[in-house]
N, C-alpha and C positions, 0 to 999 in steps of 0.2 A: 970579761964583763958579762953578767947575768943579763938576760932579758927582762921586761918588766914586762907583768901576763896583764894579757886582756887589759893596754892600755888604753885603744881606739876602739868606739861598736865595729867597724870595720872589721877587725880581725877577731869578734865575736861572730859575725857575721858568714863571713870567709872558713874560718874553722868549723862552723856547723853546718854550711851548705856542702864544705868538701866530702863531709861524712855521710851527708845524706845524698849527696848525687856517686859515691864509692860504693855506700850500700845498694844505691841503684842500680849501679849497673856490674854488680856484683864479682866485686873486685874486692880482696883482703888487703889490708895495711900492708902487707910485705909485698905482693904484688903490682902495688901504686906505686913501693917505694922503687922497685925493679925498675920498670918506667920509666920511672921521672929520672933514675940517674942513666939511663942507657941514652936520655935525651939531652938530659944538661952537662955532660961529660965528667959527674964526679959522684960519690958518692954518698947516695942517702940511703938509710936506714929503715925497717919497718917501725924504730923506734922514735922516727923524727918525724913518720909519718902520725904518731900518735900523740907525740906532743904538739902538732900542728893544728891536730884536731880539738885537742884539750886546751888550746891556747897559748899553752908554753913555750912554743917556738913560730917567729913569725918567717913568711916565708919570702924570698927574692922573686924581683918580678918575671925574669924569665924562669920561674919554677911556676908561679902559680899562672902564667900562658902554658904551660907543658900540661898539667894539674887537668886544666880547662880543656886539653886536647884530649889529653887520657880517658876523659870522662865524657868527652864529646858533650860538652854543652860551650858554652859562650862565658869568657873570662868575664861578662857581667853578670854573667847565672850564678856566679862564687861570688858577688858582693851584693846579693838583692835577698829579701826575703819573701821573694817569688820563690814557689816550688818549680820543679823541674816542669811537671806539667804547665803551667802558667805560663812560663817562660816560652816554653813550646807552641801556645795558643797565639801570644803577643806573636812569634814570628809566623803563623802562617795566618794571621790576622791581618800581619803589613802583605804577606806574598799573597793572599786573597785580594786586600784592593788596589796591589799594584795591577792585577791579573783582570779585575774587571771593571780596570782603569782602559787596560791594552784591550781586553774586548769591544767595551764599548767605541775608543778609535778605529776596532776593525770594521766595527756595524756602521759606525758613521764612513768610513771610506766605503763597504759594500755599498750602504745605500749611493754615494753617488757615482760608482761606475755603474750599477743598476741602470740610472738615472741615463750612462751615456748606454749601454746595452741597447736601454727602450730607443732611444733618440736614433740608432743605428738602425734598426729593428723597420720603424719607421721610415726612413729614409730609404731602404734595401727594396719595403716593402712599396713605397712608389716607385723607385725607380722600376720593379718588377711591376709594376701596372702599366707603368708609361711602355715598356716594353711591349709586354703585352696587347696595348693598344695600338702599337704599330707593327704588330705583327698580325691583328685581325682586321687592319688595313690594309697590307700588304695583301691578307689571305682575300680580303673584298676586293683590289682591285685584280688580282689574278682571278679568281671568280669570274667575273666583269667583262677580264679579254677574254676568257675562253669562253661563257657563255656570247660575246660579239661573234668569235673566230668560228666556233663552231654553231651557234645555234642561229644565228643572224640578229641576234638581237641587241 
């Protein structure tokens, strides 16, 4: 039984991105075809890679996940008429504000172990006072006995 060509936009769609993301990353039809069949265990042709792209042949879907490895882009980048760049943008679009999504939690957690740093900081820095001021009592009344012991006073 014949296929019937370019019956869904989908595999208008599919057929022209495959060709433009091949051409991109500069791969010949016989070389996709090599690929794909080393990957899906049978074999394809450089000729079925050209009816694929002409519409004439639709493709199974563990071929057009393989397709989508080969080419390194995203089994949705073969059914959108985003360019490959586009496509590219939209994800580091989402990984930019996942990224200054996680930043900004990190500033909000900096600020408040800051918040316990200073409160520590504080606390350190009286208890080194109160220190301090019992050891310039300490040093006043040994002062005190020795001026008594030795000066008489």
């Amino acid at each position: 039984m014949m296929e019937a060509t370019m019956t869904h936009p989908s595999k208008a769609k599919f057929a022209d991105r495959m060709r433009t993301e091949r051409i991109r990353v500069g791969l010949s039809q016989n070389e996709l075809a090599r690929r794909l069949s080393e990957s899906v265990g049978y074999t394809v042709d450089g000729s079925s890679v050209t009816r694929v792209e002409n519409g004439d042949r639709g493709v199974r879907l563990v071929e057009a996940v393989v397709i989508a490895e080969v080419l390194g882009v995203q089994l949705a980048t073969l059914l959108t008429d985003e360019s490959a760049l586009e496509a590219r943008m939209d994800e580091m679009r989402f990984a930019l504000a996942d990224a200054e999504a996680a930043l900004g939690s990190a500033v909000e957690e900096a600020g408040r172990r800051q918040v316990i740093v200073d409160e520590l900081r504080e606390q350190l820095d009286d208890l080194q006072g109160q220190v301090d001021d019992e050891e310039r009592e300490e040093m006043n009344r040994d002062a005190e006995d020795w001026r008594r012991d030795n000066l008489g006073l």
